[in-house]
N, C-alpha and C positions, 0 to 999 in steps of 0.2 A: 557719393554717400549711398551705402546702401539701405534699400528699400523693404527689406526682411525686415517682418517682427521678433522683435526681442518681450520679453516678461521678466517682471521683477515681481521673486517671490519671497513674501514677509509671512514666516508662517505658513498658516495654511492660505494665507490671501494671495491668488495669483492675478495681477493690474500686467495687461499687455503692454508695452512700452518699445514704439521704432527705436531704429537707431539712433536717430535724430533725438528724440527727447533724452536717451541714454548719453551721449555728450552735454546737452544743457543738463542732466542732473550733476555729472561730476563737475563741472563749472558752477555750480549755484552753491554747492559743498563748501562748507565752511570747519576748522578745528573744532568749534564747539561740538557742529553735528558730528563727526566722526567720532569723536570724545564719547558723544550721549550715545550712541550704539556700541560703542566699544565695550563701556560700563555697563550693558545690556547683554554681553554673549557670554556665552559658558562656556562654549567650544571654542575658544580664538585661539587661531593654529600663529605663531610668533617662533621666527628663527634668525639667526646671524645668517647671512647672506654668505660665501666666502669673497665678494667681492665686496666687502666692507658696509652693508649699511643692514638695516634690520626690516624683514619682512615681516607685517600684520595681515593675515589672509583673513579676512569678514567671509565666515561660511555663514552667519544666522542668514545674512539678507543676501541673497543669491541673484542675480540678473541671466536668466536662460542664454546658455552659450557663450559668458563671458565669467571672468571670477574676478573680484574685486578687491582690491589690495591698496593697504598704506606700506610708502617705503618712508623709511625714517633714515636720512643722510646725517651722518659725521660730519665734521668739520673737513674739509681735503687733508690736511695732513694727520687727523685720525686715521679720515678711510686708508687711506695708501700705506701709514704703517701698518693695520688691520690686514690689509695685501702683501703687504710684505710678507709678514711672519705666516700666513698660511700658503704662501707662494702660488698668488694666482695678480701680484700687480703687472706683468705682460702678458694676461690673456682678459685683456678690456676690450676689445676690438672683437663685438659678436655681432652674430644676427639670429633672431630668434622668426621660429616656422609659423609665427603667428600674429596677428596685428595686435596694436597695442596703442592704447589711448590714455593720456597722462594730462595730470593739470598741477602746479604747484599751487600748496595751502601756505605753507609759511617759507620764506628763504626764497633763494634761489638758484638755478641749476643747470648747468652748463652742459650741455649738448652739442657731441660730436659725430658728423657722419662719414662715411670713409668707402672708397672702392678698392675693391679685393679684387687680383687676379695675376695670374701664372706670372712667377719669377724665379727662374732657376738660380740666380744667384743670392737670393732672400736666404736670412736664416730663420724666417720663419714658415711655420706650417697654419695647413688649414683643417681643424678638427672636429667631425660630428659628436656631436654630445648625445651620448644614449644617455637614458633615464629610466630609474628604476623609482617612479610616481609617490607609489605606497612608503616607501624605506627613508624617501628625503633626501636620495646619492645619485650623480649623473656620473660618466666615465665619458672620456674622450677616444674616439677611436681616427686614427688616420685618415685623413678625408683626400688631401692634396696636398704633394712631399716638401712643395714651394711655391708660396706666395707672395704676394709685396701688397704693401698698403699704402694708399694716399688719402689725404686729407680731403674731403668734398667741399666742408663747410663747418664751421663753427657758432653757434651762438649761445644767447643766455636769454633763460626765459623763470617768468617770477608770479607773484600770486595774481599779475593781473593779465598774461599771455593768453589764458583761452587753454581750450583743449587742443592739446598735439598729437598728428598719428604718428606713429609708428611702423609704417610698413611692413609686411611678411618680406626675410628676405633681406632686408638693409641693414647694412654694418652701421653698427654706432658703436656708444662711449657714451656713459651720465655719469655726473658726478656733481656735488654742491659747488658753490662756486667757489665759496670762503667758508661761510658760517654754517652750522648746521642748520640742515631744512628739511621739510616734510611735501610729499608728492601722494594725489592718489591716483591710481594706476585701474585700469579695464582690461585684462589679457585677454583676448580670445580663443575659449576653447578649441575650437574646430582649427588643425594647423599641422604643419610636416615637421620638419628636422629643426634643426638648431646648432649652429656653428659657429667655432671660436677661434681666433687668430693666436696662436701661439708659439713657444719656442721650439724649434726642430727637436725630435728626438727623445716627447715627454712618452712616448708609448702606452697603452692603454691604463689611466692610473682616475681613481675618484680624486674627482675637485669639487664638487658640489656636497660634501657631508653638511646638511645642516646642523649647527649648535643651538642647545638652549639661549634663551636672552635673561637674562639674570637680573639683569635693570628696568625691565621694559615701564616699570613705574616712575622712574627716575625718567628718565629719556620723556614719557604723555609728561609731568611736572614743569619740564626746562620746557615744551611744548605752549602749554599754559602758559606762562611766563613770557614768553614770547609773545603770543597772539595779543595778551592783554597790554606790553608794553607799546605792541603796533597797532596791529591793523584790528586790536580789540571795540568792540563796542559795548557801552554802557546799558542801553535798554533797546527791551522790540516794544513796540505799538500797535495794538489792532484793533478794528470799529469794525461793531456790527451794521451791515448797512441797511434800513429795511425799506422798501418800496411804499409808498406813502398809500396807491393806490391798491393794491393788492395785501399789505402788511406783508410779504414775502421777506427773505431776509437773506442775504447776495452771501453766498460760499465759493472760496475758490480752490482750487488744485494746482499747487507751483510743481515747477521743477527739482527743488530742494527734496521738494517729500513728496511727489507724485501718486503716494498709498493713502495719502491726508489732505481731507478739506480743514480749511479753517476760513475765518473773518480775513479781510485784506487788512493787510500791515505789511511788517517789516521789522529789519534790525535799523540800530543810531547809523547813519552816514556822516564821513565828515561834513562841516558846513550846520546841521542839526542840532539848536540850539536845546531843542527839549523835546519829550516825547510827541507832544500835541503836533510839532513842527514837521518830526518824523511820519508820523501817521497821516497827516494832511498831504505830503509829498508823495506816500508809498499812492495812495488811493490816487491822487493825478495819473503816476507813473502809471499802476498795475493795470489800471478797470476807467481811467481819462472821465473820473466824475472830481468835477471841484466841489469842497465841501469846507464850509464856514467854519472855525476854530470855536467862534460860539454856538455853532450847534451840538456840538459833540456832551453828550453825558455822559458822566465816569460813571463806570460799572465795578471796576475791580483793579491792586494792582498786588503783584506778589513777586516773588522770586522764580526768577526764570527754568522753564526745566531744561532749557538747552542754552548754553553759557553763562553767564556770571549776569549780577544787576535784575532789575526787577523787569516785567511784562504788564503792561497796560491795556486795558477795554474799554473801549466808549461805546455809544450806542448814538447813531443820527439817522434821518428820516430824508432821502430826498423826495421830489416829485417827480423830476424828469430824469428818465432811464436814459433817451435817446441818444442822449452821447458815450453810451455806455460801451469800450472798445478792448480788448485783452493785450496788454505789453506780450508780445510773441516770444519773445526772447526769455521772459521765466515764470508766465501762467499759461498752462495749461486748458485750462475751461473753467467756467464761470457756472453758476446754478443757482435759479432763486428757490429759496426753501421754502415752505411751510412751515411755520414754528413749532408745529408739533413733529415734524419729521426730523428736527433738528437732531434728536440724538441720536438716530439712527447712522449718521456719517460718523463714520473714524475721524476723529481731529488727535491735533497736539496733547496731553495730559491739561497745559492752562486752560485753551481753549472751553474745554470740556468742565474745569472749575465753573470760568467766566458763565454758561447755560442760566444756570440758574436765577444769577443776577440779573442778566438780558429776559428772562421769562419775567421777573418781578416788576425790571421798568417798566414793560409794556405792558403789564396790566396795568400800571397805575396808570400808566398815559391811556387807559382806555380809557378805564373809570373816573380821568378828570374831566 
């Protein structure tokens, strides 16, 4: 893993971010969050692929040195017709000049890797892909007159696999496995050539024209639809926590949104009979403080601004910090506030509702 910084720029706000936390953000990503930025950009660059599935490049939020993309997979016997008719379903078998880090959101997606090398009797070729970046059109130019290809390994990987690399350099093949699915993808800018296995004798011709997406509302729809009928949850849960002896008030910074503090919580998990249940588990998991279901005071609850279902606020008081420990794996850092500094962090849009309420209970709790 490399140890270079990366940044992620929202705006003008530029938050340094290693590599390391750049794989735990695409892992923490969820359809709703893609959804609620999607619905935020002006500029979203959206094309047909000619290898059948649809590309959403996210230029608003930009990660230095990487460019960040949703691919939206067909069903397998969509995409392959889609290959068919534009005649690029026997040049599946590429490798691209630059690493690439990928995580499935909805479906899942079968990955093939393959070793390439000298076969005079192959009727297949090995083709450099030039790229003309601006226009959205690559050409093949003759690389190697005969090649052969063997299978290395196959498998299938789904929304709960993890981030996978991609190697500069390695032959693969993606495609869904069955049902259509959604993937978000890291390419890395900094990278050489790119190469594609195909049939003898194509000579130098465009296969990369990208097409308009004419659906692309239909396709985020059937998206929706999916999430909600799976792996959807009903509500997120967050409590202010505030330090009994200081009145400080606990803000965190996850991996999902590493540009935003907010209160610890979470989204419903299976097994989570109701919000209170959810909120009491996130705060063990996140920050390893146990907190009593009757301590918690309701502040606030509304309509979510990232997925479906309402967002919950309570406000509780502990006394002892000292167990106080960060889940590695999807918070970031921890910070006790000052209640008057409070507005000054970037949160969620509820979050930032929720302020005001949290300002009122704690006056009254002063003044009783």
């Amino acid at each position: 893993m490399m140890s270079c910084e990366k940044s992620l720029l929202k705006g003008a706000r530029l938050i340094t971010m290693p590599e390391h936390e750049l794989r735990m953000w695409l892992e923490a990503q969820t359809w709703p969050d893609l959804r609620a930025r999607l619905e935020g950009t002006t500029d979203l660059v959206a094309y047909d692929h000619p290898y059948g599935f649809v590309v959403c490049r996210l230029r608003e939020d930009e990660i230095e040195g990487w460019q960040i993309r949703l691919h939206l997979w067909p069903s397998r016997g969509e995409m392959e017709r889609v290959m068919a008719r534009r005649g690029t379903l026997d040049q599946q078998v590429h490798a691209h000049g630059w690493r690439i880090l990928s995580t499935v959101l909805i479906g899942s997606i079968e990955e093939s890797r393959y070793v390439v090398s000298p076969c005079e009797s192959s009727e297949t070729s090995l083709y450099r892909v030039e790229s003309d970046y601006g226009s959205g059109t690559s050409r093949l130019a003759l690389e190697a007159p005969a090649v052969g290809v063997r299978l290395a390994s196959r498998s299938e990987r789904g929304a709960h696999s993890g981030v996978i690399e991609i190697p500069r350099g390695e032959y693969h093949s993606s495609a869904s496995l069955v049902a259509p699915s959604l993937t978000l993808v890291a390419t890395e800018l900094r990278g050489g050539s790119s190469f594609v296995v195909a049939p003898k004798g194509l000579g130098p011709m465009i296969v990369n024209a990208r097409r308009p997406v004419l659906d692309l509302a239909e396709q985020f729809a059937y998206f929706d639809e999916q999430y909600s009928a799976g792996v959807g949850d009903k509500w997120a849960a967050f409590v202010f926590i505030v330090d009994d002896s200081s009145g400080k008030v606990l803000l965190v910074r996850s991996s999902r949104r590493p540009e935003l503090w907010q209160p610890v919580g979470g989204r419903q998990e299976p097994g989570d009979l109701s919000p209170i249940r959810t909120v009491v588990r996130e705060v063990d998991e996140e920050v390893g403080l146990s907190i009593a279901p009757d301590s918690l005071h309701p502040l606030l609850q509304q309509p979510r601004d990232v997925g479906d279902g309402k967002v919950f606020f309570w406000l509780t008081t502990v006394s002892d910090v000292s167990s106080l420990r960060l889940q590695e794996s999807e918070i970031l850092e921890a910070r006790w506030v000052d209640v008057g500094d409070l507005g000054a962090y970037p949160m969620y849009q509820g979050s930032l509702v929720a302020l005001p309420h949290l300002f009122g209970a704690m006056q009254r709790r002063t003044s009783n």
